[in-house]
C-alpha positions as CSV (number, residue, x, y, z in Angstrom):
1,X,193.9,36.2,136.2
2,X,193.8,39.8,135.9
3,X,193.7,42.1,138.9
4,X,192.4,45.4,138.4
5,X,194.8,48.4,139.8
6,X,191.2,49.7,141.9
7,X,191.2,46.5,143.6
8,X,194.6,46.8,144.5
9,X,194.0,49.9,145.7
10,X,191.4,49.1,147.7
11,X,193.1,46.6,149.3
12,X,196.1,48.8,150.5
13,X,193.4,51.2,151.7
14,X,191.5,48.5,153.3
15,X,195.3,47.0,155.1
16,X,195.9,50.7,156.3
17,X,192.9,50.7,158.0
18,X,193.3,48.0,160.1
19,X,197.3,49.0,160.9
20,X,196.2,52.3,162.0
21,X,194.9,53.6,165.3
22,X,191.5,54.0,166.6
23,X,189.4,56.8,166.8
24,X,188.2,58.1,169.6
25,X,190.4,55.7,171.7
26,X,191.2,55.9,175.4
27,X,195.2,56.1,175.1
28,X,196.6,54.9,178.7
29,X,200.7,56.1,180.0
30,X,202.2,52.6,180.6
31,X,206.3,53.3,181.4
32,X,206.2,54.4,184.9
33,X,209.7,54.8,184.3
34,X,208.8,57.9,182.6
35,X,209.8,58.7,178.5
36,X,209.1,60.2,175.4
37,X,205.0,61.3,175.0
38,X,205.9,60.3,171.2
39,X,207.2,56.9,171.8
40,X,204.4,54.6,171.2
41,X,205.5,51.4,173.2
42,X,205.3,54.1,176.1
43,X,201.1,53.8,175.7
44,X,198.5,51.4,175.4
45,X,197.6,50.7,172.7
46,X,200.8,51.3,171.5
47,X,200.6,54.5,169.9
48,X,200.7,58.3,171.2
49,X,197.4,60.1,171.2
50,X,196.0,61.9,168.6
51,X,193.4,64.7,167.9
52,X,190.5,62.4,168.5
53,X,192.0,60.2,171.5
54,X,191.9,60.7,175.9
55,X,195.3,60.7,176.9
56,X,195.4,59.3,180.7
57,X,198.8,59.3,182.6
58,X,197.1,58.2,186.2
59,X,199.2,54.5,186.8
60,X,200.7,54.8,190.4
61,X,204.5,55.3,190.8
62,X,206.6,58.4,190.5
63,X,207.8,59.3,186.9
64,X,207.9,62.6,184.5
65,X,206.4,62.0,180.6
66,X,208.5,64.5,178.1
67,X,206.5,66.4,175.4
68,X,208.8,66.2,172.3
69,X,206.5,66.3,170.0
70,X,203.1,69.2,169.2
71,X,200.0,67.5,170.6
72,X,196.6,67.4,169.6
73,X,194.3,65.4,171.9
74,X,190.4,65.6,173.0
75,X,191.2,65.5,176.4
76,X,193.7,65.1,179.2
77,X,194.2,62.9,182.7
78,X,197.2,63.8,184.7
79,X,197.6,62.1,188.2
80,X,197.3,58.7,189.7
81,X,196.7,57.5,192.9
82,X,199.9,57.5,194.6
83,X,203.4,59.1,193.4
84,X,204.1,61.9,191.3
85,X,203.0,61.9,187.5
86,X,204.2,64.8,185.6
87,X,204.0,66.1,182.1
88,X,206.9,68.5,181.1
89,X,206.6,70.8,178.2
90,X,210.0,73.1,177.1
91,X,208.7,73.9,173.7
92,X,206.1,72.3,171.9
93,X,202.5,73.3,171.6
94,X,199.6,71.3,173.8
95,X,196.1,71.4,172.6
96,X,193.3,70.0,174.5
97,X,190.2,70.0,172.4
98,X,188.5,69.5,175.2
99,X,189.1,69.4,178.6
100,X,191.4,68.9,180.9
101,X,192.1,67.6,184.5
102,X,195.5,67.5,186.3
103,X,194.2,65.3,189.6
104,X,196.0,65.8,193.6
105,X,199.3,64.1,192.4
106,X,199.9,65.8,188.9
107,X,202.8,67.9,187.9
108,X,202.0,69.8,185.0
109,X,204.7,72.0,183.6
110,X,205.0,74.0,180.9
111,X,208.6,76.0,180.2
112,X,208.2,76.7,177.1
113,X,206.0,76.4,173.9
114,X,202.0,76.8,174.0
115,X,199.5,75.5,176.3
116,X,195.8,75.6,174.7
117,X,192.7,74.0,176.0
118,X,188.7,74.3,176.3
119,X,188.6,74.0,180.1
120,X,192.2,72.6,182.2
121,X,191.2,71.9,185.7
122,X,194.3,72.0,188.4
123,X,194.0,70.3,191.7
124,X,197.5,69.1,192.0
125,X,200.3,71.3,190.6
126,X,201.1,73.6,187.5
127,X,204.7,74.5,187.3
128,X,204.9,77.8,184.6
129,X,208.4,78.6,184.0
130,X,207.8,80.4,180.5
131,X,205.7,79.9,177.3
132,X,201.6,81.0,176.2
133,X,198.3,80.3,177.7
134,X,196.9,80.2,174.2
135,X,193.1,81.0,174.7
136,X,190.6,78.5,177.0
137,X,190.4,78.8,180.6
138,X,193.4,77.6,183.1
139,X,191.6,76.9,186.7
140,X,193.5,76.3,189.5
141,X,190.8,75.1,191.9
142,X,190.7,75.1,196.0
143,X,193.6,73.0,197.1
144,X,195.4,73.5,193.8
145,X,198.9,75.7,193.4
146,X,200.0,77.2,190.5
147,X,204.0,78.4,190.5
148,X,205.1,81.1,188.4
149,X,209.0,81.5,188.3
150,X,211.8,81.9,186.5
151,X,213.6,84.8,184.4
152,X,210.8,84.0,181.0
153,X,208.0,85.8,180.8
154,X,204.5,84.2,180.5
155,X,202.3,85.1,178.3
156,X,198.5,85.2,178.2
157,X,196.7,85.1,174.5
158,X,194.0,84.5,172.0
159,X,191.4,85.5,174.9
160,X,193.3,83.2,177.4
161,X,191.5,83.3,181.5
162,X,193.4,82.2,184.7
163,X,191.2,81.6,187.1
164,X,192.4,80.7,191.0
165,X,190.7,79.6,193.5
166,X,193.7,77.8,195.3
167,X,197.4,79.2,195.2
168,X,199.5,81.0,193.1
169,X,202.7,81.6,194.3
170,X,205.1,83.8,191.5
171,X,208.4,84.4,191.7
172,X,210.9,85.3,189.9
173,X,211.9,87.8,187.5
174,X,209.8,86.7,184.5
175,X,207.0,89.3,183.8
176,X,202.7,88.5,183.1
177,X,202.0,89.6,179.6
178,X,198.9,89.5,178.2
179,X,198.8,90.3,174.0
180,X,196.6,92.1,171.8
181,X,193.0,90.1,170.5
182,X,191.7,91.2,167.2
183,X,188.2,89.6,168.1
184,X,187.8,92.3,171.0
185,X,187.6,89.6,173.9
186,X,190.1,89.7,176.5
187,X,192.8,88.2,178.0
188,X,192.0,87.8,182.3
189,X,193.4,86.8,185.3
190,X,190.8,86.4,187.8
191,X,191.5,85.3,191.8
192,X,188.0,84.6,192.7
193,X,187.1,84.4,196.3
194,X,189.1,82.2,199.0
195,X,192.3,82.5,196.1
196,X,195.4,83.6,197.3
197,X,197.7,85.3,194.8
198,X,201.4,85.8,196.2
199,X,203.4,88.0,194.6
200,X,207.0,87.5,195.8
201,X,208.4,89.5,193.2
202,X,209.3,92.8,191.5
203,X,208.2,91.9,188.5
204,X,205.7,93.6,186.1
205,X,202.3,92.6,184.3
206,X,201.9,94.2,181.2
207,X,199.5,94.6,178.1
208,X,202.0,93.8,175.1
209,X,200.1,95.9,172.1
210,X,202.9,96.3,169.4
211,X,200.1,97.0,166.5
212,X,199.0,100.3,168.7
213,X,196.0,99.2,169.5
214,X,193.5,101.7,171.4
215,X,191.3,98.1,173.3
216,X,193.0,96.8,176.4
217,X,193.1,92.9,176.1
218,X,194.2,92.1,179.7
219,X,192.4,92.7,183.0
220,X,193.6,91.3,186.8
221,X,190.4,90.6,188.8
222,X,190.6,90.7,192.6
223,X,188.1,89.1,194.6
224,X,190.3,86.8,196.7
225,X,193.8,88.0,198.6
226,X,196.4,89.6,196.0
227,X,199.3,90.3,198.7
228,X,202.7,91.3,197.7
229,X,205.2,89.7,200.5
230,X,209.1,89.0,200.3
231,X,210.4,91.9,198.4
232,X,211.0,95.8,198.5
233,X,210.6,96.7,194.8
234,X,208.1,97.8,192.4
235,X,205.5,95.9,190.6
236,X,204.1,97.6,187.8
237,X,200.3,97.2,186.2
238,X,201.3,98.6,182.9
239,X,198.3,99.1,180.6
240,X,196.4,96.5,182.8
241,X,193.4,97.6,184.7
242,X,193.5,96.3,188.0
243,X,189.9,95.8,190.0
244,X,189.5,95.0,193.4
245,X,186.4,93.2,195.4
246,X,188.6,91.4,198.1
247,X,191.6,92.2,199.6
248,X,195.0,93.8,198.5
249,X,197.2,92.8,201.3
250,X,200.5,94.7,200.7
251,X,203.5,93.6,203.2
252,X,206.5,94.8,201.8
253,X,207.5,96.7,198.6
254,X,205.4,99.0,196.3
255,X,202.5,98.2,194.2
256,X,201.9,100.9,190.9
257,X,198.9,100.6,189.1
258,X,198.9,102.8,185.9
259,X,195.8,103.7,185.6
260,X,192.6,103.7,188.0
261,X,191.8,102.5,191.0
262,X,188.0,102.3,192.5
263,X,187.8,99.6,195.2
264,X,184.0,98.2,195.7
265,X,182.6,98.7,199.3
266,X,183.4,95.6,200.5
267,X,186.8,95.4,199.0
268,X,190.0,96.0,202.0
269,X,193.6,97.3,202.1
270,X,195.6,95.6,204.3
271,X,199.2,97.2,204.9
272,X,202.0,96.2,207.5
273,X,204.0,98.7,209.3
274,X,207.4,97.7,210.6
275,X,209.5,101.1,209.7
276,X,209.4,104.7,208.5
277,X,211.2,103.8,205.0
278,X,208.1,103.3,202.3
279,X,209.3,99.9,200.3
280,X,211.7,98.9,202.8
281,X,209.6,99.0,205.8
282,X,206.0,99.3,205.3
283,X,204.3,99.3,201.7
284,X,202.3,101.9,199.3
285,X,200.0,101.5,196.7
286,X,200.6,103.7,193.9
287,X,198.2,105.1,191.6
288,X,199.2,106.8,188.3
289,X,195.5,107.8,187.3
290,X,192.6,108.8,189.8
291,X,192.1,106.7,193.3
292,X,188.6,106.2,193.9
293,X,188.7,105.5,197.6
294,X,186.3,102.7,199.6
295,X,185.6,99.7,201.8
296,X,187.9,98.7,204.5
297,X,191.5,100.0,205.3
298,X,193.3,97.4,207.6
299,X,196.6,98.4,209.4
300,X,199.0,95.8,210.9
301,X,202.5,96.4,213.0
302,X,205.1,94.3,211.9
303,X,207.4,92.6,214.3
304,X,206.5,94.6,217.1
305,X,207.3,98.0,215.7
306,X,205.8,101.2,217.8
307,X,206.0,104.5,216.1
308,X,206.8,107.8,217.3
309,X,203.9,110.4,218.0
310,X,205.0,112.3,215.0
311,X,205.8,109.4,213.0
312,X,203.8,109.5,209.2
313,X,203.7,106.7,206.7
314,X,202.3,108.1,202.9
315,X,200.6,104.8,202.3
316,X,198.8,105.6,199.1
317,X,199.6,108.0,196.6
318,X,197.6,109.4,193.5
319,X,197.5,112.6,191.5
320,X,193.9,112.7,192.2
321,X,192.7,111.0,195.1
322,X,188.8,110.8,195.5
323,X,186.2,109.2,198.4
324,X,187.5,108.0,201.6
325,X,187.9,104.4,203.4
326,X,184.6,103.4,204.6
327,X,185.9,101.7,207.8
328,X,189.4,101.4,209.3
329,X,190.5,98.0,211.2
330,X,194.0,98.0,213.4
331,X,194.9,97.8,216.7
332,X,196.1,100.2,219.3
333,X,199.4,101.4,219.4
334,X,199.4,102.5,222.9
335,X,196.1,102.6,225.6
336,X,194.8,106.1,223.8
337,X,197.2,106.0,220.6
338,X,196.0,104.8,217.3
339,X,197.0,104.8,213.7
340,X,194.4,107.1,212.0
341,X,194.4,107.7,208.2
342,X,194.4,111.4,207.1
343,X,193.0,112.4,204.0
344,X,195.4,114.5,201.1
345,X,194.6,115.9,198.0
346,X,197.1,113.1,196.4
347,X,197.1,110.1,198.8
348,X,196.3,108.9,202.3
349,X,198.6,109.0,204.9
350,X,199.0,107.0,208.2
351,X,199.6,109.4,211.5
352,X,199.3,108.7,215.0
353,X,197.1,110.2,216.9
354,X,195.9,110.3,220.6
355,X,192.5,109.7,220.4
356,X,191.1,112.9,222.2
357,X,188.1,114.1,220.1
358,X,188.0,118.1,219.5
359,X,185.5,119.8,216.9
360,X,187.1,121.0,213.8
361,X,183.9,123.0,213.2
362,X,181.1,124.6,214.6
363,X,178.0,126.2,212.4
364,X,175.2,128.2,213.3
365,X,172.1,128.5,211.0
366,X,171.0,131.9,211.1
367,X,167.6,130.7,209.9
368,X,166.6,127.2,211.9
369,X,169.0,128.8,215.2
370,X,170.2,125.5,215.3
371,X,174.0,124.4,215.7
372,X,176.0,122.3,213.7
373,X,179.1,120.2,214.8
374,X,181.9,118.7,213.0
375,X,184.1,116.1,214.8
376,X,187.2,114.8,214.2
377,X,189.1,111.6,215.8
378,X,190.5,108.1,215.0
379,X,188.2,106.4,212.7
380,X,186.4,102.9,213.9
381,X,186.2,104.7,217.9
382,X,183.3,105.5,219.7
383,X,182.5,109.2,220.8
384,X,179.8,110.6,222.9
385,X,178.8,114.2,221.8
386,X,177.6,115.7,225.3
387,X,175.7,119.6,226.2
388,X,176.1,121.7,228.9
389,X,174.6,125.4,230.3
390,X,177.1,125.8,233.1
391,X,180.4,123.4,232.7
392,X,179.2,121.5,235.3
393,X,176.0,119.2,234.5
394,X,176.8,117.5,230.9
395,X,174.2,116.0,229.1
396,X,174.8,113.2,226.4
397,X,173.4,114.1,223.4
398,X,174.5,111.2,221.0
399,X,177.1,108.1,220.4
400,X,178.7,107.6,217.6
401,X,181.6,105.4,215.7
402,X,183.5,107.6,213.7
403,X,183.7,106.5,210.1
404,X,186.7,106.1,207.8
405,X,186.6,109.4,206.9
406,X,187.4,110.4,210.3
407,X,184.6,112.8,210.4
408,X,181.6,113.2,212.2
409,X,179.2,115.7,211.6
410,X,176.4,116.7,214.1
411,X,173.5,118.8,213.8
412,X,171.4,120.1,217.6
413,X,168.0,120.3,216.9
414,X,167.4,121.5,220.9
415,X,169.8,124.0,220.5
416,X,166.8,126.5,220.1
417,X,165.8,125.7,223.1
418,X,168.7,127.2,225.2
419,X,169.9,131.0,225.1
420,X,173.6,129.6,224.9
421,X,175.1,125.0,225.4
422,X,178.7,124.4,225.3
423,X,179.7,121.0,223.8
424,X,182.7,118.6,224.6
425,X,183.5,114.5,223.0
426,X,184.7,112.4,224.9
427,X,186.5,109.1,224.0
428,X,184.8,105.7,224.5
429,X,187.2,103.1,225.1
């Protein structure tokens, strides 16, 4: 009897089908000895995952799975309930088509290669020690750490977002680079609130535009605690707006930003004083464009360091500095002696000051015959603006806190009422 070749064909096609894998199969890690992602007797069923397949690695035990091979899945499990589970990656390329979830005990590592997903979700640990964040959304969420370290530089692309909301700690001498987008989205890091963002490093983050480009395709987003701690060099924001709605808590080293800076109002400025050596012993923010001044500036002594009365620390600089600090925070150096900023044309600068009030201005309108103060003091301290007729019986007039500007202005409206009224401040402790 004569078979025809389509039924043989068919046939082959038909055996394929039931030889091959799944779709849409759950794929489970079975060698808690750890292996090879591409070894199929490592999984269950016994092949690796595919585009359309959940790759879980949760069994218990202590083990590391190698990524030898590019993988496409829909979705990723990292962590069991006990142990360590991690998934290295020194070169290949990782795609999630979906999302992602590394749990309390996942390792996720990626050293080289590309990392792309929809949404990867990191409550245990991400270990970045070089390669791309090729587009999606990285979150490290509250209670999750991300480590950056390592000579490589990382690289943020194809409209790639880091979000924290846990702890990134980079070391290091591997710089954050972010690369052009031709579809005119953007390439963020964003450290929302209660993220902490430690930068023990000198190392730069830069917009990497080799086309010439005029769009910027990389943005850091502050609303948690950046702080730069542990070293005495420069970090450099090159091409790389830097915004600020939290806190930029600088304790050693300098900080550059090349180009603006405007702080929202409830944004702060922490800095640590422990010497008179900017870098080596207390920190500056530098600003290569214009520094837009507000919110909070908080001032901290480190390891019991008291400065001299004429002592000066430049703690900002700018070619054009704008605004002042809305409110300054720090405690006293001495029972009258305080750290008070003072306002430059290019920067702010720490001084310390006695905190004695004295008018730095007095203004008489010709018209109204009224008088007009101007006090100056230590900023956050409580005056009392009081009149006299004979430099014996003073009369308080007003109490005010001095703002961040240092600055208090006045205005008599009795002062009409008296052919002459001498006026003194006194300190409120």
């Amino acid at each position: 009897m004569k078979t025809s070749r389509l039924s043989v064909l068919a046939g082959l096609f038909f055996s394929h089908l039931l030889s091959g894998p799944c779709p849409a199969a759950t794929i489970v890690w079975t060698n808690t000895s750890g292996g090879l992602w591409s070894n199929p007797q490592n999984w269950s069923p016994n092949w690796a995952p595919s585009a359309a397949d959940d790759a879980v690695v949760t069994n218990s035990g202590t083990y590391s799975v190698t990524l030898d091979i590019n993988a496409t899945v829909a979705s990723l499990i990292l962590g069991g309930p006990d142990g360590q589970q991690s998934l290295t990656n020194s070169g290949r390329t990782l795609t999630l088509a979906n999302a992602g979830l590394v749990e309390t005990n996942g390792i996720l590592g990626l050293g080289g290669g590309a990392l792309s997903s929809g949404l990867l979700t990191v409550n245990g640990s991400f270990l970045w020690t070089g390669g791309t964040l090729s587009g999606g959304n990285l979150t490290i969420a509250g209670g999750g750490t991300l480590n950056v370290s390592g000579s490589a530089d990382k690289t943020l692309s194809r409209w790639a977002v880091l979000t924290n909301a846990g702890t990134v700690v980079w070391t290091g001498a591997g710089r954050l680079v972010g690369t052009f987008t031709f579809n005119g989205q953007t390439n963020r890091i964003v450290n929302v609130s209660g993220g902490l963002f430690e930068v023990q490093t000198d190392a730069g983050v830069a917009f990497s535009n080799p086309g010439g480009w005029s769009a910027t395709s990389f943005l850091f987003e502050n609303a948690g605690t950046f702080r730069k701690s542990g070293t005495t060099g420069t970090n450099v924001f090159s091409g790389v707006p830097f915004s600020n709605t939290g806190t930029v808590d600088l304790r050693s080293g300098i900080l550059r930003l090349e180009g603006n800076y405007a702080p929202s109002p409830n944004a702060n400025l922490s800095v640590l004083i422990g010497g008179l050596a900017p870098g080596l012993a207390f920190p500056q923010l530098q600003v290569a464009g214009r520094a837009s001044l507000d919110g909070c500036l908080t001032v901290k002594a480190a390891n019991g360091f008291v400065p001299g009365s004429n002592d000066t620390f430049l703690i900002v600089t700018s070619p054009t500095r704008q605004g002042t600090f809305a409110s300054v925070s720090r405690e006293p150096i001495g029972p009258r002696t305080w750290y008070n900023p003072r306002y430059l044309p290019t920067g702010v600068e720490l001084t310390v000051v006695d905190a004695a009030g004295q008018f730095t201005d007095v203004r008489y309108n010709s018209t109204s015959h009224q008088v007009g103060l101007r006090l100056a003091g230590v900023a956050g301290k409580d005056y009392v603006i009081e009149a006299s007729t004979d430099f014996q019986d003073w009369t308080p007039l007003v109490t005010n806190t001095l703002p961040g500007s240092t600055l208090l202005d006045f205005l008599d409206v009795d002062s009409t009422n008296y052919m002459y009224r001498f006026y003194r401040a006194l300190y409120v402790p």
